[in-house]
C-alpha positions as CSV (number, residue, x, y, z in Angstrom):
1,X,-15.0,91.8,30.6
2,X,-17.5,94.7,30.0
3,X,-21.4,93.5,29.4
4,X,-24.3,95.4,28.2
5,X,-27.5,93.7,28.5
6,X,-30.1,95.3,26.5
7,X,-33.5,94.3,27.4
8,X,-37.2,95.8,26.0
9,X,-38.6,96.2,29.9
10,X,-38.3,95.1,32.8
11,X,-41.9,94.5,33.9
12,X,-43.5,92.0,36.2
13,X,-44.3,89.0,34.4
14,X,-42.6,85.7,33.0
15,X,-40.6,88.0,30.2
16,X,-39.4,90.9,33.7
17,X,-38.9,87.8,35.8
18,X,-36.4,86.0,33.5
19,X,-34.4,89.4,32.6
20,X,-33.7,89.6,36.5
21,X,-33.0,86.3,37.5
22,X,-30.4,86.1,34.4
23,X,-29.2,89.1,35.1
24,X,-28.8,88.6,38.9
25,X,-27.1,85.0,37.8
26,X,-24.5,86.9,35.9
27,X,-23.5,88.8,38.6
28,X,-23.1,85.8,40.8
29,X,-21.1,85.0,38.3
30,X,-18.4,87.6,38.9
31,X,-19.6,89.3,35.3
32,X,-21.0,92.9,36.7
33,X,-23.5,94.6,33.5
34,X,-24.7,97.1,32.7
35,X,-28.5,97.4,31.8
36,X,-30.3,99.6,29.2
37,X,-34.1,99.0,29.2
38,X,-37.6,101.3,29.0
39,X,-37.5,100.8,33.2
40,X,-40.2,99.1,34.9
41,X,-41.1,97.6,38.5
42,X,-38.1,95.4,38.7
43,X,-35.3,98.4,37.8
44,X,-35.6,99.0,41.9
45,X,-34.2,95.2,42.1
46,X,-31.5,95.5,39.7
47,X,-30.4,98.8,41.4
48,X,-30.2,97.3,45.2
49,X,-28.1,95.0,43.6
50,X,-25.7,97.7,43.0
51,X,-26.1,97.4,39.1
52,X,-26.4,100.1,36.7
53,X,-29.3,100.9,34.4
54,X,-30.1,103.3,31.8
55,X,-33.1,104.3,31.0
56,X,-34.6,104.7,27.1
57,X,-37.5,103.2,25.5
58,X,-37.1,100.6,23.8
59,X,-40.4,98.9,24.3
60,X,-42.0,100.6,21.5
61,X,-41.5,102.2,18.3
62,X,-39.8,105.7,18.6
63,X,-41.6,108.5,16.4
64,X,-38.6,110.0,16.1
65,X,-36.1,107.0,14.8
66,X,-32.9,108.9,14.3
67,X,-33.2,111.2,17.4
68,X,-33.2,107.4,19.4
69,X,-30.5,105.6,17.9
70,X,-28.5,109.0,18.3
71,X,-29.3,108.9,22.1
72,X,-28.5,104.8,22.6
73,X,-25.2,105.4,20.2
74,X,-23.9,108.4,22.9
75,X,-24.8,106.0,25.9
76,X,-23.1,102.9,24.5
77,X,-20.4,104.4,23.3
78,X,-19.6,105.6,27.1
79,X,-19.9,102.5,28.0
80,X,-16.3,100.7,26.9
81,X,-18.1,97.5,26.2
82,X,-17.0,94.1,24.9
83,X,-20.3,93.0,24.5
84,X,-23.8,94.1,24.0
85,X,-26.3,90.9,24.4
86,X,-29.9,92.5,22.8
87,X,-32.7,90.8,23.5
88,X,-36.4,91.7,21.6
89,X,-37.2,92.5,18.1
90,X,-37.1,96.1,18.2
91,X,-34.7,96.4,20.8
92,X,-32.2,94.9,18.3
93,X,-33.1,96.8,15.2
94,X,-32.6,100.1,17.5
95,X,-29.4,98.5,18.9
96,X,-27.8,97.8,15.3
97,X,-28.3,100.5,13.7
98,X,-27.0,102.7,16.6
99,X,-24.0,100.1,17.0
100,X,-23.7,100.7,13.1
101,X,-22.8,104.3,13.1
102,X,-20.0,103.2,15.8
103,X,-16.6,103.6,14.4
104,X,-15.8,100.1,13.2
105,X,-12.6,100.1,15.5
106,X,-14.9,101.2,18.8
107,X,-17.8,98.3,18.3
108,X,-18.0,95.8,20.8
109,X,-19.0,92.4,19.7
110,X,-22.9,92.7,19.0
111,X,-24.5,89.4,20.3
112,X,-28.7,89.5,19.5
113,X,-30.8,86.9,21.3
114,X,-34.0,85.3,20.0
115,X,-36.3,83.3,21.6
116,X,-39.6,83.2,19.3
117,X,-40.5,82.2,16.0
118,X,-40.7,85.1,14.2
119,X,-41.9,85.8,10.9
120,X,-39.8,87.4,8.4
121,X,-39.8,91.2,8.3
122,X,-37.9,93.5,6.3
123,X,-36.5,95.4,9.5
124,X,-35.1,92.2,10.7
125,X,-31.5,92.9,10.0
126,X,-31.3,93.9,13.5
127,X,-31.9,90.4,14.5
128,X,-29.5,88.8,12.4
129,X,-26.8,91.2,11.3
130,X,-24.6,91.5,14.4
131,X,-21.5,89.4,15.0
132,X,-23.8,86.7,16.2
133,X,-26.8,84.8,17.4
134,X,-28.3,83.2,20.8
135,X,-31.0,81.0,20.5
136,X,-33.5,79.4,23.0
137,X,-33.9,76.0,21.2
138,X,-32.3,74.1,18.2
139,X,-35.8,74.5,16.6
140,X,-36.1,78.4,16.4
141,X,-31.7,78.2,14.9
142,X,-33.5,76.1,12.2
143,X,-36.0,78.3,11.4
144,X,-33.6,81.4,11.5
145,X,-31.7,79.7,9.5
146,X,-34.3,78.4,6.8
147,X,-35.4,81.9,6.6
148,X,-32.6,84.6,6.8
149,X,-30.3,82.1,5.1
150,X,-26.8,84.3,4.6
151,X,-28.3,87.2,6.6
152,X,-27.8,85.7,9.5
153,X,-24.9,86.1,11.4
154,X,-22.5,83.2,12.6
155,X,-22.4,81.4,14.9
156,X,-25.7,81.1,16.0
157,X,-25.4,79.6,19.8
158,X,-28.2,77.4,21.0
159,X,-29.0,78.0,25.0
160,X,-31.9,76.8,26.6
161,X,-34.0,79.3,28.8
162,X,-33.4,77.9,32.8
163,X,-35.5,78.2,35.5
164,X,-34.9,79.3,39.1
165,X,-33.0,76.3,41.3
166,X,-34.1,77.9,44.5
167,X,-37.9,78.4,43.1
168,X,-37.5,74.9,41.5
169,X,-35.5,72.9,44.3
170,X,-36.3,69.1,44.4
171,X,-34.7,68.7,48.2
172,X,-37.2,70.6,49.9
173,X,-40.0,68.5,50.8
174,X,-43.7,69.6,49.8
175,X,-45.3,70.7,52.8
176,X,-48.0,68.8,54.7
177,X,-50.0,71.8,54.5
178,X,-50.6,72.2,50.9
179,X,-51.4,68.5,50.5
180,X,-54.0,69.0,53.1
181,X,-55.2,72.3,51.7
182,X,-55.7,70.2,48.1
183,X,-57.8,67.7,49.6
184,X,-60.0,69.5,51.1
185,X,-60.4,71.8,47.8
186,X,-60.9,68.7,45.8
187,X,-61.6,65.7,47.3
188,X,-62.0,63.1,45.2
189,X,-58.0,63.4,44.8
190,X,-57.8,61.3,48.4
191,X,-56.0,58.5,47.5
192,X,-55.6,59.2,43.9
193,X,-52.7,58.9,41.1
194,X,-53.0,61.7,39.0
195,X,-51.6,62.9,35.5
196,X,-51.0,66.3,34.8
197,X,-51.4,68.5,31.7
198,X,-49.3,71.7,31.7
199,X,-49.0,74.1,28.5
200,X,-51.8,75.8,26.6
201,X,-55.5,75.8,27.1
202,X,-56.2,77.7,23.7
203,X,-57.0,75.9,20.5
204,X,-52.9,75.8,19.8
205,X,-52.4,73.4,22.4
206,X,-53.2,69.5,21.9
207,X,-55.2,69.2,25.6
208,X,-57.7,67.3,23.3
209,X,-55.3,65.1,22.8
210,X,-54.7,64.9,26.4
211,X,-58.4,64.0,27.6
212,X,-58.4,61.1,24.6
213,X,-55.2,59.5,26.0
214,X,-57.0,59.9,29.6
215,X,-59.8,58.6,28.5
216,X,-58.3,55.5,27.6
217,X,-55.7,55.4,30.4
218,X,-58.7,55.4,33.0
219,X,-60.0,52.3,31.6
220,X,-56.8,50.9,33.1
221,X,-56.0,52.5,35.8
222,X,-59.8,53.0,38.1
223,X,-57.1,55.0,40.8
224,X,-56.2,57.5,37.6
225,X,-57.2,61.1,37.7
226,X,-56.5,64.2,35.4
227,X,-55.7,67.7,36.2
228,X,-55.1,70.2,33.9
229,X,-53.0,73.8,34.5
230,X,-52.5,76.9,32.5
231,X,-53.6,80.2,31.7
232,X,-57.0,81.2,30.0
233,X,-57.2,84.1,27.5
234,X,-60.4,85.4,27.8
235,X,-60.8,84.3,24.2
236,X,-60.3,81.4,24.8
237,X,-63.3,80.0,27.3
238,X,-65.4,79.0,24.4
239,X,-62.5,76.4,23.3
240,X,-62.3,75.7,27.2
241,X,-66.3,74.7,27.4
242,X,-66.0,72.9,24.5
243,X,-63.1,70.5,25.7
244,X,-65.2,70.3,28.9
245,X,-67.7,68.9,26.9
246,X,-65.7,66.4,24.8
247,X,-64.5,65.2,28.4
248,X,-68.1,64.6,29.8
249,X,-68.4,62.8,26.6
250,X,-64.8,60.6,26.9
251,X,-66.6,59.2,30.5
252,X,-64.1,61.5,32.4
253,X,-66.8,63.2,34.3
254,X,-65.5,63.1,37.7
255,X,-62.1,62.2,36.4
256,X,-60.8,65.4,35.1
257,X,-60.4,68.5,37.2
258,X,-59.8,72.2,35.0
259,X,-57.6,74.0,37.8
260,X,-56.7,77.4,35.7
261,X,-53.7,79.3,36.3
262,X,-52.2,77.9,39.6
263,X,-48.9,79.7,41.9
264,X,-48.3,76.0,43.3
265,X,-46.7,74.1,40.3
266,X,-43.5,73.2,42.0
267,X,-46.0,71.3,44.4
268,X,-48.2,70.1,41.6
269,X,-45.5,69.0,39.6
270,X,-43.8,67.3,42.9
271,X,-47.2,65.3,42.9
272,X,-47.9,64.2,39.7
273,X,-47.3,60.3,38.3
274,X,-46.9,61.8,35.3
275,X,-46.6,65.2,33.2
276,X,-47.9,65.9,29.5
277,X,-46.3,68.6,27.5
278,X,-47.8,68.2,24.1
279,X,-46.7,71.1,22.7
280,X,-46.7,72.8,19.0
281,X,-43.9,72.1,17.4
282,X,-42.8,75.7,17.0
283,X,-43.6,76.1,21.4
284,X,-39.9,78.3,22.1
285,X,-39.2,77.2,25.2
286,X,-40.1,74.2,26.9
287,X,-40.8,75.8,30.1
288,X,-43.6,73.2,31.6
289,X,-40.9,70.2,30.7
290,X,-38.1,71.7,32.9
291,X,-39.8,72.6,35.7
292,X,-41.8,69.1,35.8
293,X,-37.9,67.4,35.2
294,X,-36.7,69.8,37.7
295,X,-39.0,68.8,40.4
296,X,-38.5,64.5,39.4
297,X,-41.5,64.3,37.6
298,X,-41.7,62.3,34.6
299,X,-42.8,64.1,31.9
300,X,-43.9,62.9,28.2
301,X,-43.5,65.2,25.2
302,X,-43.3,65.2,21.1
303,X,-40.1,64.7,20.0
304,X,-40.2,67.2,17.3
305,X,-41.1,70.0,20.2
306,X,-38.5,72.3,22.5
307,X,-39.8,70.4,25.2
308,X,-38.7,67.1,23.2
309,X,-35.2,68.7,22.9
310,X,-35.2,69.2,26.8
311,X,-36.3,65.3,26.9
312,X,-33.3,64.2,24.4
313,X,-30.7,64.9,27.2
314,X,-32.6,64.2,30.4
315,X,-35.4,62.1,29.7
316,X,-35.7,60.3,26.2
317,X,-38.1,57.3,27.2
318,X,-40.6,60.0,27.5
319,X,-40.2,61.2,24.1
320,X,-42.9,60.2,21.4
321,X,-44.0,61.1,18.0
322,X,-47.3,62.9,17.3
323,X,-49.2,59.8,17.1
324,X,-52.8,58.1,18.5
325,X,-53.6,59.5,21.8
326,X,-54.0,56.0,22.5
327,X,-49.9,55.1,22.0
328,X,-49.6,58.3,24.3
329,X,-51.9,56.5,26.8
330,X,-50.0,53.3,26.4
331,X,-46.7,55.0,26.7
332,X,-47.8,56.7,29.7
333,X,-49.1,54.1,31.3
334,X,-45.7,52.1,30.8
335,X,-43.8,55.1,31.8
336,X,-46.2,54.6,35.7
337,X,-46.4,51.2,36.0
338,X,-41.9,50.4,36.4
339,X,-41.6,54.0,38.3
340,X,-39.6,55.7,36.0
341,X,-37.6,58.5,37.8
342,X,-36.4,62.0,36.0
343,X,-33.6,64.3,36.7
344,X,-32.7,67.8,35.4
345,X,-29.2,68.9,34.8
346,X,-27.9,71.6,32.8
347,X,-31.2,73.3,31.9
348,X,-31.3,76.0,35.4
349,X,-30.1,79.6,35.4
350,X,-26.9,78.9,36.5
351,X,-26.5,76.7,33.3
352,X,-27.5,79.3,30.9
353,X,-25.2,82.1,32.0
354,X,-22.3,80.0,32.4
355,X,-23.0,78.7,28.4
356,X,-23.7,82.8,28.0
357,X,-20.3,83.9,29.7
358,X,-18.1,81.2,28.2
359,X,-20.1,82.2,24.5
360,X,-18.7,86.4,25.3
361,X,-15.4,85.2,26.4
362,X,-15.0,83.1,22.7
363,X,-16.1,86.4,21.0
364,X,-14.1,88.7,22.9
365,X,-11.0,86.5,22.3
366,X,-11.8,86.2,18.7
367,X,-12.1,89.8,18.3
368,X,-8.8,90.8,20.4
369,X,-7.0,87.8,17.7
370,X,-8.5,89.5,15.0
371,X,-7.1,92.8,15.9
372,X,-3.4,91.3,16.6
Protein backbone atom coordinates (compact mmCIF):
# COMPACT_ATOMS: atom_id res chain seq x y z
CA UNK A 1 0.00 0.00 0.00
CA UNK A 2 1.33 3.29 -1.47
CA UNK A 3 0.89 6.51 1.13
CA UNK A 4 1.16 10.11 0.48
CA UNK A 5 1.25 12.25 3.41
CA UNK A 6 0.70 15.77 2.67
CA UNK A 7 1.59 18.10 5.32
CA UNK A 8 1.65 22.30 5.30
CA UNK A 9 5.51 22.27 6.97
CA UNK A 10 7.49 20.63 8.77
CA UNK A 11 8.75 23.16 11.31
CA UNK A 12 9.89 22.93 14.83
CA UNK A 13 6.97 23.21 17.05
CA UNK A 14 3.98 21.15 18.45
CA UNK A 15 2.30 21.14 14.75
CA UNK A 16 6.48 19.82 13.05
CA UNK A 17 6.77 17.62 16.04
CA UNK A 18 3.49 15.64 15.61
CA UNK A 19 3.99 15.38 11.52
CA UNK A 20 7.32 13.44 12.47
CA UNK A 21 6.54 11.38 15.17
CA UNK A 22 3.30 10.12 12.98
CA UNK A 23 5.12 9.84 10.27
CA UNK A 24 8.11 7.94 11.83
CA UNK A 25 5.20 5.66 13.61
CA UNK A 26 3.98 4.75 10.19
CA UNK A 27 7.06 3.48 9.13
CA UNK A 28 7.52 1.37 12.19
CA UNK A 29 4.54 0.28 11.06
CA UNK A 30 5.81 -1.42 7.90
CA UNK A 31 3.74 1.49 5.76
CA UNK A 32 6.89 3.41 3.96
CA UNK A 33 5.34 7.31 2.65
CA UNK A 34 6.01 9.48 0.89
CA UNK A 35 5.97 13.17 2.02
CA UNK A 36 5.07 16.42 0.19
CA UNK A 37 5.46 19.55 2.43
CA UNK A 38 6.90 23.45 2.01
CA UNK A 39 10.35 21.71 3.83
CA UNK A 40 11.46 22.85 7.03
CA UNK A 41 14.04 21.87 9.91
CA UNK A 42 12.66 18.44 10.46
CA UNK A 43 12.80 17.32 6.43
CA UNK A 44 16.72 16.33 7.49
CA UNK A 45 14.92 13.76 9.98
CA UNK A 46 12.51 12.39 7.67
CA UNK A 47 15.32 11.97 5.12
CA UNK A 48 17.85 9.97 7.53
CA UNK A 49 14.99 7.84 7.88
CA UNK A 50 15.34 6.87 4.41
CA UNK A 51 11.91 8.58 3.45
CA UNK A 52 11.10 10.54 0.51
CA UNK A 53 10.02 14.15 0.45
CA UNK A 54 9.02 16.63 -2.09
CA UNK A 55 9.31 19.78 -1.80
CA UNK A 56 6.31 22.67 -2.85
CA UNK A 57 4.76 25.26 -0.76
CA UNK A 58 1.98 24.64 0.56
CA UNK A 59 2.16 26.73 3.61
CA UNK A 60 0.88 29.73 2.01
CA UNK A 61 -1.29 30.93 -0.63
CA UNK A 62 0.30 30.53 -4.22
CA UNK A 63 0.00 33.81 -6.44
CA UNK A 64 -0.07 31.86 -9.11
CA UNK A 65 -3.04 29.05 -8.25
CA UNK A 66 -3.18 27.11 -11.44
CA UNK A 67 0.66 27.04 -12.09
CA UNK A 68 0.64 25.10 -8.30
CA UNK A 69 -1.97 22.63 -8.62
CA UNK A 70 -0.33 21.86 -12.13
CA UNK A 71 3.08 21.18 -10.40
CA UNK A 72 1.44 19.00 -7.24
CA UNK A 73 -0.97 17.12 -10.11
CA UNK A 74 2.56 16.07 -12.24
CA UNK A 75 4.22 14.96 -8.81
CA UNK A 76 1.27 12.94 -7.46
CA UNK A 77 0.52 11.50 -10.37
CA UNK A 78 4.20 9.84 -10.38
CA UNK A 79 3.63 8.72 -7.43
CA UNK A 80 1.22 5.42 -7.97
CA UNK A 81 -0.58 6.19 -4.80
CA UNK A 82 -3.54 4.49 -2.92
CA UNK A 83 -3.86 7.11 -0.70
CA UNK A 84 -3.17 10.73 -0.19
CA UNK A 85 -3.88 11.67 3.77
CA UNK A 86 -3.85 15.94 3.54
CA UNK A 87 -3.54 17.57 6.43
CA UNK A 88 -4.20 21.75 6.70
CA UNK A 89 -6.77 23.92 5.24
CA UNK A 90 -4.94 25.02 2.26
CA UNK A 91 -2.94 22.10 1.84
CA UNK A 92 -6.25 20.35 1.03
CA UNK A 93 -7.92 22.84 -1.12
CA UNK A 94 -4.45 22.78 -3.30
CA UNK A 95 -4.56 18.92 -2.99
CA UNK A 96 -8.27 18.50 -4.35
CA UNK A 97 -8.36 20.46 -6.90
CA UNK A 98 -5.04 19.06 -8.26
CA UNK A 99 -6.42 15.45 -7.40
CA UNK A 100 -9.52 16.70 -9.41
CA UNK A 101 -8.06 17.18 -12.77
CA UNK A 102 -6.69 13.37 -12.23
CA UNK A 103 -8.28 11.10 -14.59
CA UNK A 104 -11.14 9.57 -12.48
CA UNK A 105 -9.61 6.00 -13.16
CA UNK A 106 -5.86 7.25 -11.87
CA UNK A 107 -7.16 8.92 -8.34
CA UNK A 108 -6.09 7.35 -5.33
CA UNK A 109 -8.42 7.47 -2.47
CA UNK A 110 -8.32 11.21 -1.18
CA UNK A 111 -8.42 11.08 2.70
CA UNK A 112 -8.33 15.00 4.33
CA UNK A 113 -7.66 15.32 8.00
CA UNK A 114 -8.95 18.11 10.30
CA UNK A 115 -8.12 18.78 13.59
CA UNK A 116 -9.60 22.42 14.39
CA UNK A 117 -12.74 24.09 14.45
CA UNK A 118 -12.97 25.90 11.57
CA UNK A 119 -15.23 28.37 10.37
CA UNK A 120 -17.04 27.94 7.22
CA UNK A 121 -15.36 29.24 4.09
CA UNK A 122 -16.38 29.03 0.68
CA UNK A 123 -12.96 27.38 -0.42
CA UNK A 124 -13.65 24.62 1.94
CA UNK A 125 -14.51 22.01 -0.50
CA UNK A 126 -11.03 20.85 -0.22
CA UNK A 127 -11.74 19.95 3.28
CA UNK A 128 -14.70 17.93 2.77
CA UNK A 129 -14.96 16.81 -0.84
CA UNK A 130 -12.57 13.91 -1.02
CA UNK A 131 -13.50 10.26 -0.47
CA UNK A 132 -13.32 10.97 3.24
CA UNK A 133 -12.69 12.54 6.49
CA UNK A 134 -10.22 12.13 9.70
CA UNK A 135 -11.04 13.82 12.69
CA UNK A 136 -9.22 14.54 15.95
CA UNK A 137 -12.27 14.39 18.33
CA UNK A 138 -16.08 13.37 18.08
CA UNK A 139 -16.63 17.13 18.80
CA UNK A 140 -14.96 18.77 15.69
CA UNK A 141 -17.07 15.40 13.31
CA UNK A 142 -20.12 17.23 14.88
CA UNK A 143 -19.37 20.51 13.97
CA UNK A 144 -18.24 19.39 10.31
CA UNK A 145 -21.08 17.83 10.14
CA UNK A 146 -23.57 20.63 11.49
CA UNK A 147 -21.98 22.88 9.06
CA UNK A 148 -20.98 21.21 5.69
CA UNK A 149 -24.00 19.00 6.09
CA UNK A 150 -24.03 16.86 2.50
CA UNK A 151 -20.67 18.51 1.48
CA UNK A 152 -18.94 16.48 3.44
CA UNK A 153 -17.57 13.42 2.47
CA UNK A 154 -18.31 9.91 4.14
CA UNK A 155 -17.19 8.46 6.39
CA UNK A 156 -15.81 10.76 8.60
CA UNK A 157 -13.30 8.69 11.00
CA UNK A 158 -12.80 9.97 14.48
CA UNK A 159 -8.81 9.43 15.72
CA UNK A 160 -7.56 11.07 18.62
CA UNK A 161 -4.08 12.95 18.29
CA UNK A 162 -1.33 10.52 20.54
CA UNK A 163 1.46 11.51 22.26
CA UNK A 164 5.00 10.06 22.32
CA UNK A 165 5.20 6.65 24.67
CA UNK A 166 8.84 6.95 24.95
CA UNK A 167 8.56 10.98 25.86
CA UNK A 168 5.51 10.03 27.92
CA UNK A 169 6.64 6.58 29.60
CA UNK A 170 5.09 5.99 33.15
CA UNK A 171 7.87 3.06 34.03
CA UNK A 172 10.70 5.34 34.22
CA UNK A 173 11.02 6.73 37.52
CA UNK A 174 11.29 10.62 38.00
CA UNK A 175 14.66 11.42 38.81
CA UNK A 176 15.87 12.44 42.33
CA UNK A 177 17.43 15.30 40.75
CA UNK A 178 14.60 17.18 39.45
CA UNK A 179 12.67 16.81 42.66
CA UNK A 180 15.60 18.29 44.34
CA UNK A 181 16.15 20.95 41.66
CA UNK A 182 12.11 21.99 42.40
CA UNK A 183 12.60 22.42 45.90
CA UNK A 184 15.15 24.38 45.94
CA UNK A 185 13.38 26.67 43.11
CA UNK A 186 10.28 26.81 45.19
CA UNK A 187 10.32 25.88 48.53
CA UNK A 188 7.35 26.06 50.05
CA UNK A 189 6.48 22.85 47.90
CA UNK A 190 8.58 20.68 50.73
CA UNK A 191 6.24 18.45 51.86
CA UNK A 192 3.34 19.63 49.95
CA UNK A 193 0.26 18.04 47.79
CA UNK A 194 -0.22 19.89 44.94
CA UNK A 195 -2.94 20.32 42.08
CA UNK A 196 -2.01 21.23 38.85
CA UNK A 197 -3.67 23.41 36.08
CA UNK A 198 -2.49 22.67 32.52
CA UNK A 199 -4.21 24.34 29.38
CA UNK A 200 -4.62 28.06 28.51
CA UNK A 201 -3.57 31.07 30.39
CA UNK A 202 -5.46 33.49 27.99
CA UNK A 203 -8.98 34.69 28.76
CA UNK A 204 -10.37 31.42 26.69
CA UNK A 205 -9.25 29.27 29.31
CA UNK A 206 -11.39 28.77 32.68
CA UNK A 207 -7.97 29.11 35.15
CA UNK A 208 -10.49 31.43 37.07
CA UNK A 209 -12.27 28.81 37.63
CA UNK A 210 -9.33 26.92 38.70
CA UNK A 211 -8.09 29.39 41.58
CA UNK A 212 -12.07 29.49 42.92
CA UNK A 213 -12.15 25.68 43.19
CA UNK A 214 -8.49 26.10 45.01
CA UNK A 215 -9.62 28.53 46.92
CA UNK A 216 -12.12 26.45 48.43
CA UNK A 217 -10.14 23.17 48.37
CA UNK A 218 -7.40 24.86 50.65
CA UNK A 219 -9.81 25.49 53.24
CA UNK A 220 -9.74 21.67 53.43
CA UNK A 221 -6.69 20.58 52.72
CA UNK A 222 -3.87 23.23 54.93
CA UNK A 223 -1.07 20.56 52.94
CA UNK A 224 -2.85 21.77 49.40
CA UNK A 225 -0.92 23.81 46.93
CA UNK A 226 -1.58 25.07 43.27
CA UNK A 227 0.60 25.31 40.28
CA UNK A 228 -0.34 26.45 37.15
CA UNK A 229 1.53 25.62 33.56
CA UNK A 230 1.11 26.97 30.08
CA UNK A 231 2.20 29.25 27.55
CA UNK A 232 1.73 33.20 27.74
CA UNK A 233 0.99 35.21 24.57
CA UNK A 234 2.39 38.33 25.09
CA UNK A 235 -1.20 39.67 24.87
CA UNK A 236 -2.17 37.99 27.23
CA UNK A 237 -0.09 39.27 30.59
CA UNK A 238 -2.67 41.74 31.41
CA UNK A 239 -5.38 38.66 31.85
CA UNK A 240 -2.32 36.93 33.64
CA UNK A 241 -1.98 40.04 36.41
CA UNK A 242 -5.35 40.18 36.74
CA UNK A 243 -5.93 36.34 37.77
CA UNK A 244 -2.86 37.09 40.00
CA UNK A 245 -4.85 39.45 41.57
CA UNK A 246 -8.23 37.63 41.98
CA UNK A 247 -5.77 34.88 43.68
CA UNK A 248 -4.29 37.28 46.28
CA UNK A 249 -7.83 38.14 46.83
CA UNK A 250 -9.26 34.14 47.06
CA UNK A 251 -6.46 33.96 50.29
CA UNK A 252 -4.15 31.91 47.86
CA UNK A 253 -1.27 34.15 48.40
CA UNK A 254 1.42 31.74 49.05
CA UNK A 255 -0.69 28.96 47.85
CA UNK A 256 -0.52 29.39 44.11
CA UNK A 257 2.68 29.36 42.15
CA UNK A 258 2.38 30.81 38.13
CA UNK A 259 5.27 28.55 36.59
CA UNK A 260 4.86 29.62 32.70
CA UNK A 261 5.78 27.52 29.91
CA UNK A 262 7.70 24.55 31.51
CA UNK A 263 9.97 21.42 29.29
CA UNK A 264 9.44 19.14 32.56
CA UNK A 265 5.65 18.15 32.37
CA UNK A 266 6.12 14.52 32.25
CA UNK A 267 7.79 15.23 35.75
CA UNK A 268 5.14 17.71 36.81
CA UNK A 269 2.49 15.67 35.75
CA UNK A 270 4.20 12.37 37.52
CA UNK A 271 3.82 14.70 40.69
CA UNK A 272 0.67 16.13 40.83
CA UNK A 273 -2.41 14.71 43.18
CA UNK A 274 -4.44 15.98 40.76
CA UNK A 275 -4.73 17.59 37.08
CA UNK A 276 -7.38 20.22 35.85
CA UNK A 277 -8.10 20.47 32.19
CA UNK A 278 -10.99 22.80 32.10
CA UNK A 279 -11.09 23.35 28.63
CA UNK A 280 -13.48 25.27 26.07
CA UNK A 281 -15.70 23.09 24.74
CA UNK A 282 -14.52 23.49 21.18
CA UNK A 283 -10.44 22.84 22.76
CA UNK A 284 -9.43 20.07 19.50
CA UNK A 285 -7.32 17.99 21.09
CA UNK A 286 -7.06 17.14 24.61
CA UNK A 287 -3.45 17.19 24.73
CA UNK A 288 -2.86 18.24 28.65
CA UNK A 289 -5.50 15.13 29.57
CA UNK A 290 -3.37 12.45 27.82
CA UNK A 291 -0.19 13.26 28.82
CA UNK A 292 -1.39 13.81 32.64
CA UNK A 293 -3.46 10.06 32.07
CA UNK A 294 -0.33 8.91 30.46
CA UNK A 295 1.93 9.63 33.26
CA UNK A 296 -1.03 8.10 36.19
CA UNK A 297 -2.21 11.27 37.04
CA UNK A 298 -5.70 11.84 37.79
CA UNK A 299 -6.99 14.36 35.87
CA UNK A 300 -10.55 16.23 36.00
CA UNK A 301 -12.18 17.64 32.95
CA UNK A 302 -15.76 18.98 31.47
CA UNK A 303 -17.47 16.39 29.96
CA UNK A 304 -18.71 18.26 26.98
CA UNK A 305 -14.70 19.02 26.13
CA UNK A 306 -12.08 16.68 23.87
CA UNK A 307 -10.44 16.26 26.98
CA UNK A 308 -13.83 14.85 28.46
CA UNK A 309 -13.96 12.45 25.49
CA UNK A 310 -10.33 11.21 26.38
CA UNK A 311 -11.86 10.87 30.11
CA UNK A 312 -15.07 8.70 28.83
CA UNK A 313 -12.71 5.75 28.01
CA UNK A 314 -9.97 6.03 30.55
CA UNK A 315 -11.11 7.93 33.34
CA UNK A 316 -14.87 8.84 33.67
CA UNK A 317 -15.01 9.59 37.55
CA UNK A 318 -13.12 12.62 36.69
CA UNK A 319 -15.59 13.81 34.31
CA UNK A 320 -17.91 16.85 35.39
CA UNK A 321 -20.25 19.28 33.98
CA UNK A 322 -19.48 22.96 33.82
CA UNK A 323 -20.78 23.71 37.11
CA UNK A 324 -19.69 25.77 40.68
CA UNK A 325 -16.06 25.74 41.06
CA UNK A 326 -17.06 24.70 44.32
CA UNK A 327 -18.51 20.97 42.99
CA UNK A 328 -15.13 20.98 41.03
CA UNK A 329 -13.44 21.54 44.45
CA UNK A 330 -15.58 18.91 46.06
CA UNK A 331 -15.04 16.52 43.30
CA UNK A 332 -11.48 16.92 43.40
CA UNK A 333 -11.04 16.70 46.71
CA UNK A 334 -13.06 13.20 46.62
CA UNK A 335 -11.11 12.16 43.64
CA UNK A 336 -7.55 12.75 46.43
CA UNK A 337 -8.78 11.64 49.43
CA UNK A 338 -9.62 7.39 48.15
CA UNK A 339 -6.30 7.62 45.74
CA UNK A 340 -7.85 7.27 42.63
CA UNK A 341 -5.37 5.88 40.08
CA UNK A 342 -5.52 6.61 36.10
CA UNK A 343 -4.35 4.68 33.11
CA UNK A 344 -3.94 5.59 29.38
CA UNK A 345 -4.51 3.06 26.66
CA UNK A 346 -5.27 3.57 23.19
CA UNK A 347 -4.67 7.33 22.95
CA UNK A 348 -0.36 7.12 22.12
CA UNK A 349 1.13 7.32 18.56
CA UNK A 350 1.17 3.89 18.09
CA UNK A 351 -2.68 3.84 18.57
CA UNK A 352 -3.34 6.50 16.01
CA UNK A 353 -1.52 5.07 13.11
CA UNK A 354 -2.66 1.67 13.64
CA UNK A 355 -6.58 3.25 13.57
CA UNK A 356 -4.93 5.42 10.41
CA UNK A 357 -3.55 2.20 8.50
CA UNK A 358 -6.45 -0.06 9.20
CA UNK A 359 -8.86 3.30 8.09
CA UNK A 360 -6.46 3.26 4.22
CA UNK A 361 -6.65 -0.46 4.11
CA UNK A 362 -10.92 -0.23 4.35
CA UNK A 363 -10.68 2.45 1.56
CA UNK A 364 -8.22 0.82 -0.61
CA UNK A 365 -10.34 -2.41 -0.44
CA UNK A 366 -13.47 -0.55 -1.04
CA UNK A 367 -12.09 1.06 -4.02
CA UNK A 368 -10.36 -2.14 -5.62
CA UNK A 369 -14.44 -3.84 -4.88
CA UNK A 370 -15.66 -0.95 -6.57
CA UNK A 371 -13.63 -1.35 -9.60
CA UNK A 372 -14.38 -5.44 -9.80
Amino acid sequence: MRIVQVWPELEPGDTGKAALEFIQELTRQGVKPVVISAGGALVARLELHGIQHIQLPLNKRPILAIAMVRRLRNALQGLNADVIHVHGRLAAQLVWRAWRGMEESARPSLVTHVDQYYLPNRRDAGLTGGHSVIVSSQGIADHLREHYGEKLAEPVAVVHQGISSREFDRSKPIPSQWHLRLLNSYPQLEGKNWWLYSGSLSEEGELDVFLQALAHAVNRSENLFGLVVGALREDDLRYVRKLEQQARELGLEGRVLFLGDRKDLRELYASSQLTFCLDGAKEPSGKSAIQALAMGCPVLAYRDSCAGEILARCFPEGMVERESPSTLSEVGLALMARGAKAELYGFFYEDAVKQTVSFYRSLRDFSLMSEA
